[in-house]
N, CA, C and O of each residue as an XYZ file, in Angstrom:
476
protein
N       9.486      0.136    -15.964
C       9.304     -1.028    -16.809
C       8.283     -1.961    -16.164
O       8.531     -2.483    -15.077
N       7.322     -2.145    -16.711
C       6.492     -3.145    -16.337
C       6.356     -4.653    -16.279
O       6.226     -5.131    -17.406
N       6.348     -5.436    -15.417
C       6.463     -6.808    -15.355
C       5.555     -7.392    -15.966
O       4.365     -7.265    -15.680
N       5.976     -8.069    -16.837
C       4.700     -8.895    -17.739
C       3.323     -9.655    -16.565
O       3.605    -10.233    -15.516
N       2.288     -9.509    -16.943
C       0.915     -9.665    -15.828
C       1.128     -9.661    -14.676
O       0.892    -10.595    -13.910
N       1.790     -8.197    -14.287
C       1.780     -7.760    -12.651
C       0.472     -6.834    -12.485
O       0.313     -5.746    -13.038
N      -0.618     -7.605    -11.438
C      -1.358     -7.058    -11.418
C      -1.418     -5.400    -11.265
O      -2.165     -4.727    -11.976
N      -0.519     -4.805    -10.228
C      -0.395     -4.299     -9.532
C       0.118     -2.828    -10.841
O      -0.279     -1.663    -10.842
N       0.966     -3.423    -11.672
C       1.771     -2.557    -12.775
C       0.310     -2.511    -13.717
O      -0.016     -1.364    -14.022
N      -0.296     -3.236    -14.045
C      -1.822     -3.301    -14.866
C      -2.709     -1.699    -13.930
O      -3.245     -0.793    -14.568
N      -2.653     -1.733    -12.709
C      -3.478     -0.714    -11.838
C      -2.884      0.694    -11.486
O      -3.615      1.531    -10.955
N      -0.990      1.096    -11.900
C      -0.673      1.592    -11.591
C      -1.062      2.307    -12.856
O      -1.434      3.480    -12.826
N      -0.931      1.195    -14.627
C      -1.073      2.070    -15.332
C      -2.512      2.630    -15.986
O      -2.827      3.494    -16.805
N      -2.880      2.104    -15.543
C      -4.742      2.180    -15.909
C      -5.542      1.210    -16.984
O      -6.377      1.229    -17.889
N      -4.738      0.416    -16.279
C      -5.466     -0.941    -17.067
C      -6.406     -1.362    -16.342
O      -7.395     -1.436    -17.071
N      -6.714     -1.750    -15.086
C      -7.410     -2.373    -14.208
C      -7.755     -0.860    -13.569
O      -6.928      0.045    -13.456
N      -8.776     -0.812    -13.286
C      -9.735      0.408    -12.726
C     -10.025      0.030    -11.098
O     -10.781     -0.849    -10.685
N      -9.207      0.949    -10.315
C      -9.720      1.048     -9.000
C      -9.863      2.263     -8.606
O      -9.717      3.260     -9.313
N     -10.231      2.227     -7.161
C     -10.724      3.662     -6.842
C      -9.193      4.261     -6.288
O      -8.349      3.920     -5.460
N      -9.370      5.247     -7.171
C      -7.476      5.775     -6.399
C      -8.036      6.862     -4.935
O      -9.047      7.522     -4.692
N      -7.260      6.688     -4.509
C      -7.179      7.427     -3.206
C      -6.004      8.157     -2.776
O      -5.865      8.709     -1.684
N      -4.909      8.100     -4.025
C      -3.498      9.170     -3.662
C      -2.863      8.628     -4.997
O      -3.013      7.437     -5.272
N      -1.926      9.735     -6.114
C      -1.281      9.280     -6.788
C      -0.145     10.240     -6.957
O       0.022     11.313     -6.377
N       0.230      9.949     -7.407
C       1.588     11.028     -8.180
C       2.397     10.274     -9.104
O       2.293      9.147     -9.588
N       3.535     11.554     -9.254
C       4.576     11.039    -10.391
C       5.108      9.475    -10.642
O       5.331      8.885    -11.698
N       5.273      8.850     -8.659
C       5.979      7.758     -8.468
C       5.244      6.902     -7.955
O       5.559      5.783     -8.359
N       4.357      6.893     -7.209
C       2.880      6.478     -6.412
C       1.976      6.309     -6.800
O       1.752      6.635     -7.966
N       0.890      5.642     -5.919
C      -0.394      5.169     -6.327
C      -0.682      4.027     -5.132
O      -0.224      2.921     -4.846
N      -1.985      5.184     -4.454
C      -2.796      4.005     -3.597
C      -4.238      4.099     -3.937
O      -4.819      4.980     -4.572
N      -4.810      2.761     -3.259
C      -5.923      2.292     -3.514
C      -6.344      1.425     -2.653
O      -5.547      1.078     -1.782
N      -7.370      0.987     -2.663
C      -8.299      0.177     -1.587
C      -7.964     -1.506     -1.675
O      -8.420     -1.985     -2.713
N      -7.319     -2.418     -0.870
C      -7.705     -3.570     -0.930
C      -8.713     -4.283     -1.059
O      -9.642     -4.364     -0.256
N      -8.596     -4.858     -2.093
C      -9.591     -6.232     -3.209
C     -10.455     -6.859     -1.752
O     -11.662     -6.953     -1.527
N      -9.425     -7.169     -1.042
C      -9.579     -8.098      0.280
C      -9.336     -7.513      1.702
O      -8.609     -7.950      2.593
N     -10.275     -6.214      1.680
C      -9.496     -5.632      3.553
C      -9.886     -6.702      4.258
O     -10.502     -7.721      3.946
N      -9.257     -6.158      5.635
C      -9.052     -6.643      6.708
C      -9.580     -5.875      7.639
O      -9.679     -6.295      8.792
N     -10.098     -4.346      7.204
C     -10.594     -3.335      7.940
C     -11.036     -2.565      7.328
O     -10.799     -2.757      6.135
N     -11.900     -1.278      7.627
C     -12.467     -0.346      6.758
C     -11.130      0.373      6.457
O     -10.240      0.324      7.306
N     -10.925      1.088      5.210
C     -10.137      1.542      4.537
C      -8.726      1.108      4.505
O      -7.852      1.970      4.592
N      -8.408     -0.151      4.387
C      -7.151     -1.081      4.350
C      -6.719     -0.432      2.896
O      -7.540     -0.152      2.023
N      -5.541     -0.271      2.800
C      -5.493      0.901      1.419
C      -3.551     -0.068      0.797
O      -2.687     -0.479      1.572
N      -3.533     -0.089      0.099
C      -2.432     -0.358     -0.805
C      -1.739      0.453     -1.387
O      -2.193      0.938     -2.424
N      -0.162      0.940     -0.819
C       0.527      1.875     -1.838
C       1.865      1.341     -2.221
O       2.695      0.746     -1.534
N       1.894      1.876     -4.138
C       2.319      0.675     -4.850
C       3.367      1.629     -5.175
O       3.060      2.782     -4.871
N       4.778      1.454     -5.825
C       5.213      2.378     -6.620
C       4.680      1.966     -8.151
O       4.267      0.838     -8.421
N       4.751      2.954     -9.008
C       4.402      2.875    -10.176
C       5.307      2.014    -11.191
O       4.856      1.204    -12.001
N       6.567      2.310    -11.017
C       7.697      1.292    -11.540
C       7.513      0.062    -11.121
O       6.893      0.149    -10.061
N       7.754     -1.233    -11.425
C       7.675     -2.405    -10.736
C       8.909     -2.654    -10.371
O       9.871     -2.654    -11.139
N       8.960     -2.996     -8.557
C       9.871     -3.319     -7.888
C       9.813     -4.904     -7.653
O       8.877     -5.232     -8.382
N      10.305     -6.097     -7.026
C       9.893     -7.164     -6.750
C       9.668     -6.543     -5.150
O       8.601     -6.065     -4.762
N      10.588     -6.629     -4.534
C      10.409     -6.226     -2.808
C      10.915     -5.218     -2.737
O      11.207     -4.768     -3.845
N      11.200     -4.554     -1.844
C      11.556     -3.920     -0.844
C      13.394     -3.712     -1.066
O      14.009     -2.692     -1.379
N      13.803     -4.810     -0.827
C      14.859     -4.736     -1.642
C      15.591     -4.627     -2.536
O      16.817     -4.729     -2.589
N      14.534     -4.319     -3.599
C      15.173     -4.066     -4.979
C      14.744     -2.679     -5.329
O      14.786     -2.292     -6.497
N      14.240     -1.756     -4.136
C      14.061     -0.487     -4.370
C      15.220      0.471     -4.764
O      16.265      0.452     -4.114
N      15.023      1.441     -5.989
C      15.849      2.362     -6.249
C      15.912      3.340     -5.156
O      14.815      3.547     -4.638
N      16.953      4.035     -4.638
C      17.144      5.250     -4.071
C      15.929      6.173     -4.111
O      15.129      6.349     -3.192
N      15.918      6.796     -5.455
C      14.348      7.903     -5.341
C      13.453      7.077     -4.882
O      13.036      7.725     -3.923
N      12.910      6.181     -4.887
C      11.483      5.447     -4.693
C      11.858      5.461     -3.228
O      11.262      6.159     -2.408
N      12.810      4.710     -2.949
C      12.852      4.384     -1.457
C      12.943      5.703     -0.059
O      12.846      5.613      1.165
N      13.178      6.900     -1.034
C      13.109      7.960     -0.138
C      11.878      8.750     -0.449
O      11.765      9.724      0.294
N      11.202      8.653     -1.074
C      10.196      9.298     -2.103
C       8.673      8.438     -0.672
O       7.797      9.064     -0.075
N       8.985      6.872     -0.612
C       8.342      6.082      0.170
C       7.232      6.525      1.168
O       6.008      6.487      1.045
N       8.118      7.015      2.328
C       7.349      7.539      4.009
C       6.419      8.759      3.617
O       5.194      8.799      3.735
N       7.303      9.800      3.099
C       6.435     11.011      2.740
C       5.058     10.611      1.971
O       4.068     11.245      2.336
N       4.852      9.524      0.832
C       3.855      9.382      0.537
C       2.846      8.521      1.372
O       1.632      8.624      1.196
N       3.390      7.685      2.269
C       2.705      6.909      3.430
C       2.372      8.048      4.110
O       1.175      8.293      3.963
N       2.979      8.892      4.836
C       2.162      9.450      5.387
C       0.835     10.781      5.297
O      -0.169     11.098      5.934
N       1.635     11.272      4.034
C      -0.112     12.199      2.889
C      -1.340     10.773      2.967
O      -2.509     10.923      3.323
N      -0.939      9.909      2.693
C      -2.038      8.709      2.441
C      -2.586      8.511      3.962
O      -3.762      8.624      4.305
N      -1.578      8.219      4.725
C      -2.315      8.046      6.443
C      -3.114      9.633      6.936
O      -3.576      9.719      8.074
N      -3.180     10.469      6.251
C      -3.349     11.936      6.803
C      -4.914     11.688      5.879
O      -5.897     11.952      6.570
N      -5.127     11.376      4.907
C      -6.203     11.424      4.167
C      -7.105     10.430      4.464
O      -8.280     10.726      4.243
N      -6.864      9.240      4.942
C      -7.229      7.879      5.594
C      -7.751      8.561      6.875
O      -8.919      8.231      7.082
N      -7.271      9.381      7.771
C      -7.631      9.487      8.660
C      -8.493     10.599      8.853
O      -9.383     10.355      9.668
N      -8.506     11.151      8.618
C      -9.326     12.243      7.675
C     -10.773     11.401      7.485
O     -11.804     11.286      8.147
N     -10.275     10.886      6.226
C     -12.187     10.277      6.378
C     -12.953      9.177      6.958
O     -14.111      8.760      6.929
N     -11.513      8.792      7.650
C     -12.411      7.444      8.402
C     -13.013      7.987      9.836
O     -14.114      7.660     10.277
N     -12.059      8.900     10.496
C     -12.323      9.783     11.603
C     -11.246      8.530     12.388
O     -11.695      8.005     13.406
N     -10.186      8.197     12.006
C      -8.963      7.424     12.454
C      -8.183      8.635     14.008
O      -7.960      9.845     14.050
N      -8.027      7.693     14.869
C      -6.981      8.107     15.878
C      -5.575      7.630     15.516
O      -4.724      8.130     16.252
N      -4.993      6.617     14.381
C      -4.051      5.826     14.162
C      -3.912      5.398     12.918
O      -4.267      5.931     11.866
N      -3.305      4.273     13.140
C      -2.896      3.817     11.600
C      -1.945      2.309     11.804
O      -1.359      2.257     12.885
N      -1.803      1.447     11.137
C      -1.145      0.095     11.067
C      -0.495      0.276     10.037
O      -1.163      0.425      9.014
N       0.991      0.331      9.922
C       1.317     -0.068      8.156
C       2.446     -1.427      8.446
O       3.450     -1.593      9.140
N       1.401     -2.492      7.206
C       2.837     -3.661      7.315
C       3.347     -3.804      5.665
O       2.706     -3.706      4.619
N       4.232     -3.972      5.831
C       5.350     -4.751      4.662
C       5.106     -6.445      4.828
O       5.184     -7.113      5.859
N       4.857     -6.788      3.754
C       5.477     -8.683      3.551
C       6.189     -8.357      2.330
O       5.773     -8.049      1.213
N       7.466     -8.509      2.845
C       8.269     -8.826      1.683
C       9.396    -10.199      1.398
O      10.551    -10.510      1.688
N       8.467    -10.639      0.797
C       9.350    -11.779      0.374
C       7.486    -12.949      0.345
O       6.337    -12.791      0.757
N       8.315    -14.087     -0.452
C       6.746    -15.050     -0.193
C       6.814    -15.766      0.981
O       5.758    -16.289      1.336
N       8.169    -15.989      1.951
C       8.227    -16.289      3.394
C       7.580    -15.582      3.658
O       6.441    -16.050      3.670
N       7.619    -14.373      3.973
C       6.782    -13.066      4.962
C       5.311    -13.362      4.365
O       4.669    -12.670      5.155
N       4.555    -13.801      3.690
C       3.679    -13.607      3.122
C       3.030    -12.786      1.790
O       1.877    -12.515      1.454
N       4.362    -12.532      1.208
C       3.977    -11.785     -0.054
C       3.175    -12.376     -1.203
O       3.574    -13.528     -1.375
N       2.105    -12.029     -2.153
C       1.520    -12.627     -2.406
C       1.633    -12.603     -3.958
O       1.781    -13.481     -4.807
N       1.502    -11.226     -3.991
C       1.803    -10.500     -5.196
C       3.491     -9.986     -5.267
O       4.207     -9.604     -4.342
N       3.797    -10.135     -6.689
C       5.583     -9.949     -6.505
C       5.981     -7.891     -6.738
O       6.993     -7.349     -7.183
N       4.906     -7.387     -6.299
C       5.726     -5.921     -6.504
C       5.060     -5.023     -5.206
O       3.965     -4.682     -4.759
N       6.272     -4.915     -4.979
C       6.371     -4.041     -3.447
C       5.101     -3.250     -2.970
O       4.612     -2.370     -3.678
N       4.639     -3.555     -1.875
C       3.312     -2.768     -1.633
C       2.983     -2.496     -0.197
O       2.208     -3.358      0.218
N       3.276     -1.663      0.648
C       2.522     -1.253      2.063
C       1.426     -0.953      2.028
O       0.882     -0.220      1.203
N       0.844     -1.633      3.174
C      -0.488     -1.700      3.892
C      -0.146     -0.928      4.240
O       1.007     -0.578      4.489
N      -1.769     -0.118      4.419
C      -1.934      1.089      5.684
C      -3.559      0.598      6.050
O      -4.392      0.283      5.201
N      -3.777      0.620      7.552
C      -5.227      0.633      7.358
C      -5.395      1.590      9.301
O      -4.994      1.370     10.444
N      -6.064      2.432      8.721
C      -6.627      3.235      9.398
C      -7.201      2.520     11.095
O      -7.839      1.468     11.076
N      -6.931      3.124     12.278
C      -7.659      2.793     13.215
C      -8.201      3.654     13.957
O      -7.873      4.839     13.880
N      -9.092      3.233     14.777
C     -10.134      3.864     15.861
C     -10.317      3.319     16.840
O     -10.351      2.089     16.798
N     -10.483      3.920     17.954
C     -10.208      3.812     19.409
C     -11.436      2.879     18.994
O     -12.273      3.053     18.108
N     -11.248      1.572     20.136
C     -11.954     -0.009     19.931
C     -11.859     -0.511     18.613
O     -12.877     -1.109     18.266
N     -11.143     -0.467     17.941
C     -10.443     -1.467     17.144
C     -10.181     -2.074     17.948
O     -10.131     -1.816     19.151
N      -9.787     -3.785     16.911
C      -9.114     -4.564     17.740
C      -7.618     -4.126     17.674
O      -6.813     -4.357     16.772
N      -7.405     -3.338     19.008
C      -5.753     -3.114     19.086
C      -4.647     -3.704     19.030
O      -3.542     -3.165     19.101
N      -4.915     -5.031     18.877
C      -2.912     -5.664     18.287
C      -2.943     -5.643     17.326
O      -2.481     -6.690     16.872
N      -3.373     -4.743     16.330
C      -2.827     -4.334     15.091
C      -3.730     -5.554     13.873
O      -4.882     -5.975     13.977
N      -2.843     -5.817     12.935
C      -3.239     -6.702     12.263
C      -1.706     -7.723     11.691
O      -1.025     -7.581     10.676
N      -1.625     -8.386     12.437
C      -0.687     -9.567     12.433
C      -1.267    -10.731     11.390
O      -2.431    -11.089     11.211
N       0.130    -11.250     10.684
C      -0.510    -12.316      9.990
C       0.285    -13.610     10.525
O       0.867    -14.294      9.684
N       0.330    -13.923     11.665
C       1.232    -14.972     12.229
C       0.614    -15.126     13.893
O       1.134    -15.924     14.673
């Protein structure tokens, strides 16, 4: 069910055109509007969740396995030794947008190594 003007539900269903970079039945990633690094990538479920916490069972186990096909393909073409993935869930944590979404963004030896912190 889609949340009335969730961006995110607009991109999962092909309303808003981005470059996909992994999808399936339940999934869907894509490139951040706004990285923070080369290939900072967004994976959304297709259903609209608010957080993290309001994940169904399938989605929430369905989750890692697709994080990590997405970190395997990320790394792959960035020529990545690593990977960062954060959660903000909640608008304390910094959530910005209201439907559940992990960061992944690819790293390489001399990156800046403490990751990417937003605090």
């Amino acid at each position: 069910m889609e949340k009335e003007e969730c961006i995110f539900c607009e991109i999962a269903n092909g309303k808003i055109k981005v470059e996909k970079i992994y999808e399936n039945e339940d999934f869907f990633a894509f490139y951040d509007a706004n990285p923070i690094g080369e290939g900072h990538t967004l994976i959304i479920p297709k259903k609209h969740f608010d957080s993290l916490m309001d994940l169904d069972k399938d989605i929430s186990l369905g989750y890692i396995p697709v994080i990590r096909e997405v970190a395997d393909i990320l790394m792959k073409k960035y020529n990545a030794a690593g990977f960062n993935i954060l959660l903000n869930n909640g608008k304390v944590a910094g959530q910005i947008i209201g439907h559940v979404h992990f960061h992944l963004l690819p790293r390489k030896k001399g990156n800046n190594n403490k990751g990417f912190l937003f605090f």
